[in-house]
C-alpha angles and dihedrals in degrees: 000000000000108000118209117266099230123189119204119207118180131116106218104095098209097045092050099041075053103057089037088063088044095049091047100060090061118101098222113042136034130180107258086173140042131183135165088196162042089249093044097042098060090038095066098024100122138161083276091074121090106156130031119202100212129208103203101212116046124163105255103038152357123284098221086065101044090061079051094058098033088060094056094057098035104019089188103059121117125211131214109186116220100205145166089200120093101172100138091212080051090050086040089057091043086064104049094051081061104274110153109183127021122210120191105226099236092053122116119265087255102069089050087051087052087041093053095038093051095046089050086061102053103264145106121268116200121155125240096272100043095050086051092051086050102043083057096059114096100234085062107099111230119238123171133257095262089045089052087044093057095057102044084060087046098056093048094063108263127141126248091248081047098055093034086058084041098050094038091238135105138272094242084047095053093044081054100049085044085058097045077054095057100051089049104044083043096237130113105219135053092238085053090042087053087043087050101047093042083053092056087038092249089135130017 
């Protein structure tokens, strides 16, 4: 089984020797990299890294640039962001710069495995406060509970028959309310629908 490559970039000795031990327990992933800074960091980024655990805020640079200049060199790189800072614009602009999960510094190791596990895969990772701090602000689109549901399911991998048994509704029912998704979210496919709502912190 292929582990995934993690890079850790933070700055404090002790935090980061203590998530590399961590990391390094799991099955199926291990730290090929290591940097306590925005020099380092560029210096031993290379095709073995999957994943970056970023400290947002290194001494000789921001964060936010230094996921701009590790993609051109490795495209294929995900970011999850450890980070003392929960403004929601500051999160937005993350984003945007190419974070895709966000781990608040004091959480347990075990929302930074789920973090790690859910980027790998291709999906936004924000933890419980945050995605509440996103879904109340008004350009979010407002879906309902069973919509947000759905795609929660979705996004975890199950099946439509899966999430329709789940749910207590039918097939036919679920591929209507998917398509109720779409419009509102403004996509035409259920992927893009998943991509959309991970981008507005719907799912995680």
């Amino acid at each position: 089984m292929k582990k995934i490559g993690i890079m850790l970039v933070e700055d404090h000795n002790v935090f980061r020797e203590g998530l590399k031990k961590l990391i390094d327990m799991e099955e199926n992933m291990q730290v090929v990299a290591e940097a306590d800074s925005c020099t380092t960091a560029l210096q031993n980024v290379s095709p073995d890294v999957d994943v970056v655990l970023l400290d947002i805020g290194l001494p000789d640079g921001d964060g936010l640039d230094l996921c701009k200049r590790m993609t051109q060199t490795c495209s294929h790189i995900k970011f999850v962001a450890l980070t003392t800072y929960d403004d929601v614009t500051f999160i937005r602009k993350a984003m945007e710069k190419g974070v895709h999960g966000f781990v608040p510094k004091y959480a347990f190791f075990d929302e930074i495995r789920s973090a790690i596990n859910m980027v790998y895969k291709g999906g936004t990772y924000l933890y419980p406060g945050l995605q509440a701090e996103l879904l109340l602000k008004p350009d979010s689109p407002v879906l309902t509970d069973q919509e947000t549901s759905i795609l929660q399911l979705i996004a975890r991998g199950e099946d439509q028959k899966e999430v329709a048994a789940r749910l207590y509704i039918s097939l036919s029912t679920l591929r209507r309310r998917i398509r109720g998704i779409c419009t509102k979210l403004g996509v035409k496919t259920l992927e893009e629908a998943l991509a959309a709502a991970a981008r507005r912190g719907l799912v995680r």
